[in-house]
C-alpha positions in Angstrom: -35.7 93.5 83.8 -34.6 96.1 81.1 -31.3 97.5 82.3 -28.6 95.9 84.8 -27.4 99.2 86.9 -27.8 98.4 90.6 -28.7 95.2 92.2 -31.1 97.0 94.2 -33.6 96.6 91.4 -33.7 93.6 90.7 -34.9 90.7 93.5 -33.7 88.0 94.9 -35.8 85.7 92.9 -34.1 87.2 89.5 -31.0 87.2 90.6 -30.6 83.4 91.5 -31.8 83.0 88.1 -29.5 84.8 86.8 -26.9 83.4 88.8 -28.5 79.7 87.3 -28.1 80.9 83.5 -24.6 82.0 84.0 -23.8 78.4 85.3 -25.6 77.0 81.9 -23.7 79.0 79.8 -20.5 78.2 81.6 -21.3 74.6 81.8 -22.5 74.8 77.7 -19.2 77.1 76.8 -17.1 73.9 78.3 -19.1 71.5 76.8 -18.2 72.7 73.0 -19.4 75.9 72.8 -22.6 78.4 73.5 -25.2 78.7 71.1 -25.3 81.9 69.2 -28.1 83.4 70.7 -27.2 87.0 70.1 -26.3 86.5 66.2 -27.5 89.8 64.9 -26.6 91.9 68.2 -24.2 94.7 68.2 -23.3 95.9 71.9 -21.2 99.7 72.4 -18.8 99.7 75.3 -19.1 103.2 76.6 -15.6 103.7 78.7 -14.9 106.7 81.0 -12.7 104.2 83.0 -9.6 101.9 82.1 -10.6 98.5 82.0 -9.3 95.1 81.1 -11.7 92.3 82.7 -15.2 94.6 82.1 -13.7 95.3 78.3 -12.2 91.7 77.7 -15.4 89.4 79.2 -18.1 92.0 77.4 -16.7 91.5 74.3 -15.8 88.3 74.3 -18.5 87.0 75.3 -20.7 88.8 72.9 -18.5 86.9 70.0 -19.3 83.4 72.5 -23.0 84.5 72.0 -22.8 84.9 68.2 -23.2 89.1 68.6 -20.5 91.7 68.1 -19.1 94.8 70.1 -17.9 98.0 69.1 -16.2 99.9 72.2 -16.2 103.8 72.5 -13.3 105.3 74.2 -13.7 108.7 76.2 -12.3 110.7 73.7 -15.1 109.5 71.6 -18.2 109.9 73.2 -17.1 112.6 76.5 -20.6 111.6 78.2 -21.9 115.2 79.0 -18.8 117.0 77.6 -18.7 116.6 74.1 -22.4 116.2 74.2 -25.2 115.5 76.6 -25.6 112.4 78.5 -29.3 112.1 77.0 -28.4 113.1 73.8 -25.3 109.9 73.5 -28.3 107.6 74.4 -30.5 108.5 72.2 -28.1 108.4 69.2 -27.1 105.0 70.4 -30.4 103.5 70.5 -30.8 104.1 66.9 -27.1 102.2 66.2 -26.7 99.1 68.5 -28.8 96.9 71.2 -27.6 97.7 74.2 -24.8 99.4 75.6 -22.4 98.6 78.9 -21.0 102.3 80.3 -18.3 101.7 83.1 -18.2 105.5 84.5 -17.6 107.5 87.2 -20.9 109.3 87.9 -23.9 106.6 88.8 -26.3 108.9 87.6 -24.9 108.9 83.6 -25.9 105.2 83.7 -29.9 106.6 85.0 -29.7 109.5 82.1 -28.5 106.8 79.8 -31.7 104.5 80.9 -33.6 107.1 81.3 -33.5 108.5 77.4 -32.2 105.5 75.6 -34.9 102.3 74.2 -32.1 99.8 74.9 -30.7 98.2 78.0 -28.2 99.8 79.6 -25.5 97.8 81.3 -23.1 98.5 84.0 -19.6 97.8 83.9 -18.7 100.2 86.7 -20.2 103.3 88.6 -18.6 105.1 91.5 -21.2 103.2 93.8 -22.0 99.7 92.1 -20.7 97.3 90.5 -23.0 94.4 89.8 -21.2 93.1 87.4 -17.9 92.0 89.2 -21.1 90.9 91.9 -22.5 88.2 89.7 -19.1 87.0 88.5 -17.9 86.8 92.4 -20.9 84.7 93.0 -20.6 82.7 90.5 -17.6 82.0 92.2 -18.6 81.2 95.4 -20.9 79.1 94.5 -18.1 77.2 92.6 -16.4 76.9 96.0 -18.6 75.9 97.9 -21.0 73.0 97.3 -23.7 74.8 99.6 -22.7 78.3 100.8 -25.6 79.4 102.8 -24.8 80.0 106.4 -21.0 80.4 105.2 -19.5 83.8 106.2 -18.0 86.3 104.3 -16.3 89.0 105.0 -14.8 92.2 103.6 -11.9 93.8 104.5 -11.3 98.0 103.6 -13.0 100.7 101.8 -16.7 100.8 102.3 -16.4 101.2 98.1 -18.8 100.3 95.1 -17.4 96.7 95.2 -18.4 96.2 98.9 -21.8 97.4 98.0 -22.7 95.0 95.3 -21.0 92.0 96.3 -22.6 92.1 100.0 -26.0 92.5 98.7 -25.5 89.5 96.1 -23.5 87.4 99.0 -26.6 88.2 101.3 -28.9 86.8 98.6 -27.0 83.8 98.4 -27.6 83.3 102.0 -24.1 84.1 103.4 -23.7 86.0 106.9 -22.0 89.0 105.5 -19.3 91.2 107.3 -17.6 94.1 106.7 -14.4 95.4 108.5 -13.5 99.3 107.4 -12.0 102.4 109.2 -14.2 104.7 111.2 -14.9 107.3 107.9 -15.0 104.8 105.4 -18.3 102.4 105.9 -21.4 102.3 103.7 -23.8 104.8 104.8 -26.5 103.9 107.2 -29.3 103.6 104.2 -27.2 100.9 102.3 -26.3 98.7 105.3 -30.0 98.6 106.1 -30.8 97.5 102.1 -28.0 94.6 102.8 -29.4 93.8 106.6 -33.1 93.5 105.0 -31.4 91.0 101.9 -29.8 89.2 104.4 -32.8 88.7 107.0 -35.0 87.9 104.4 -32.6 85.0 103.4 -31.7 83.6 106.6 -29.1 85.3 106.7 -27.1 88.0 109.2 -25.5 91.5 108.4 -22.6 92.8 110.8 -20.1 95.8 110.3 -17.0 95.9 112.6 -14.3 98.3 112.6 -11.5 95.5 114.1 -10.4 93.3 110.8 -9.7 90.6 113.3 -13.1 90.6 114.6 -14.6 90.8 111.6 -12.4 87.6 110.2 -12.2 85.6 112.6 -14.7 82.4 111.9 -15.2 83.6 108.2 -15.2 81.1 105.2 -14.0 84.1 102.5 -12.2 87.0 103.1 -12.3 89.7 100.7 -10.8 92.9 99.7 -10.3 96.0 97.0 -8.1 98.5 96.5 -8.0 101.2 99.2 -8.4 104.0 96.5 -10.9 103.4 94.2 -10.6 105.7 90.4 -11.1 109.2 91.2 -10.1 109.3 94.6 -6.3 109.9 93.4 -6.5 113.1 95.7 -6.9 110.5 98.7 -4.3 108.5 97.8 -2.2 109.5 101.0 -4.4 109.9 103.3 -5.8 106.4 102.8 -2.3 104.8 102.8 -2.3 106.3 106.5 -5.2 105.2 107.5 -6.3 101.2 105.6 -2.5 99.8 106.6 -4.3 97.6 109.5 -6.8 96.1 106.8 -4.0 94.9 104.8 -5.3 91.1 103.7 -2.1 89.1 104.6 -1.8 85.7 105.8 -1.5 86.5 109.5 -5.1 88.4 109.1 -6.0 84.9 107.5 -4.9 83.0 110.7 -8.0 84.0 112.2 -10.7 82.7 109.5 -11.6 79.1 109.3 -9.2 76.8 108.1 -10.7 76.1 104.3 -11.1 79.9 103.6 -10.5 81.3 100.6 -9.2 84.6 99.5 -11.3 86.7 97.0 -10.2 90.3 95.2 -12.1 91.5 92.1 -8.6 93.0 90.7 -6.4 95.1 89.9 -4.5 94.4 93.3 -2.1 96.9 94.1 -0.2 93.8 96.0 1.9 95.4 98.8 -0.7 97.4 100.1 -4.4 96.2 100.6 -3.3 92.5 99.5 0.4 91.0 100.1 1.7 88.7 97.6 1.3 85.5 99.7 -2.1 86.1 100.3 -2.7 86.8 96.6 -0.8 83.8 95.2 -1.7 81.5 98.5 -3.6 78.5 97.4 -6.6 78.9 98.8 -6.9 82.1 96.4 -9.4 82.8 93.9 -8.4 85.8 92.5 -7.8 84.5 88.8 -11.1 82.0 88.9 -13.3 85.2 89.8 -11.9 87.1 86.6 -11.8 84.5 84.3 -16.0 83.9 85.9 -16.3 87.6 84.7 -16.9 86.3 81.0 -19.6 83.9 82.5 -21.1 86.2 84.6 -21.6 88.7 81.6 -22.7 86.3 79.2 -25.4 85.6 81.9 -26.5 89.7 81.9 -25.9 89.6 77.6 -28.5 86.7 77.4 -31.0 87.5 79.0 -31.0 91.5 78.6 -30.6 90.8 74.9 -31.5 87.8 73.8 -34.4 87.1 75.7 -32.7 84.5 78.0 -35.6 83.3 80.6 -34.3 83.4 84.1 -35.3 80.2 85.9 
């Protein structure tokens, strides 16, 4: 693979792999330290967004990989403001060896692909997020010993999150849920992509509109912010409608009695997670970002440095 922009494209086979090398270098990076496989590398951080795990784990573990980082704010670059989309990757390829882009518009990371000779990374798009994916499973599988035919389940919007992390979870072999207001689902085309992931791994693909339904048996129960970056405009509409998808320990009652709690941060803790829930401890909400600098270390290795995925 040459880019890392939608789990879509790459297949299941690649993505245990990938999934395997992050687990090397996390199990190498505890050991003493990773090799510096990247010595030589220089990866731009392309931000539209605010970020603190995405920017922190990219450029950290760039310096755990022997490479270096040099992060562009959006005052710098104003990808097709200042200058056209096509035009920023072609100037990069000349500078650096890849770039991550977190950004609002999905299709800036395609132009950037499209035009650039580097891989092109992404840290965030309005409808995927594969990297918080691979850093969540990476988690799971920490969890639990064997997690195929476990159940997960996600609780709220139908968001970029949801998207990535049920098509990686279905991968894994988990039955995969998802609980969300009539109006706020995945469309129709991506809950068939995650129903053909699933059946292909053994694996089921349900969506409910009842939270309690839709937890009740599950071994992880999951959630994200009810208004995702640039859907400010919503904000009070949502707070209307997601109130009954709050993830709170009575919702918890009703999954299985070793379930944990999962949210890929920030929480805004009071609405779509409660403070119990988020501090209980069966949660993993500070494992899964500190797996963030695994899981990109994993996408760093083999995108640039060759990294064979096993």
């Amino acid at each position: 693979m040459s880019h890392f922009i939608s789990l879509d494209d790459w297949s299941d086979k690649n993505l245990r792999g990938l999934l395997r090398l992050a687990q090397r270098l996390k199990a190498d990076y505890m050991a003493g330290g990773n090799d510096p496989i990247l010595a030589g590398k220089i990866l731009a951080l392309v931000f539209e967004k605010p970020s603190l795990r995405t920017r922190v784990s990219y450029e950290i573990g760039m310096m755990h990989l022997g490479g270096k980082s040099l992060s562009l704010s959006p005052a710098e670059i104003g990808l097709g403001k200042r200058e056209t989309v096509a035009d920023v990757a072609r100037v990069l390829s000349g500078y650096v060896d890849g770039v991550m882009a977190r950004v609002f518009d999905h299709n800036s990371l395609l132009e950037l692909a499209e035009h650039g000779s580097i891989p092109i990374i992404n840290g965030l798009s309005d409808t995927h997020h594969p990297s918080q994916a691979i850093a969540d499973a990476l988690t799971i599988l920490e969890a639990f010993d064997n997690p195929t035919g476990r159940t997960l389940t996600y609780v709220g919007d139908g968001n970029n999150v949801a998207r990535s992390l049920l098509i990686l979870s279905a991968v894994l072999g988990l039955n995969v849920r998802i609980a969300a207001p009539e109006g706020y689902h995945l469309s129709e085309e991506e809950m068939d992509l995650i129903s053909e992931r699933a059946e292909r791994n053994g694996a089921t693909f349900a969506p409910y509109v009842d939270p309690i339904e839709a937890v009740t048996g599950s071994d992880i129960v999951y959630t994200d912010v009810w208004t995702s970056m640039g859907q400010e405009a919503e904000t009070a509409k949502r707070l209307q409608v997601f109130p009954p998808y709050q993830l709170n320990l009575d919702l918890m009652q009703h999954a299985n009695a070793d379930a944990v709690i999962m949210h890929c941060l920030p929480a805004h803790r009071g609405e779509e997670i409660t403070d119990a829930a988020a501090d209980a401890p069966n949660s993993l909400l500070f494992p899964q970002a500190h797996n963030r600098l695994h899981a990109q270390k994993a996408v760093l290795a083999h995108l640039l440095g060759g990294a064979v995925l096993e």
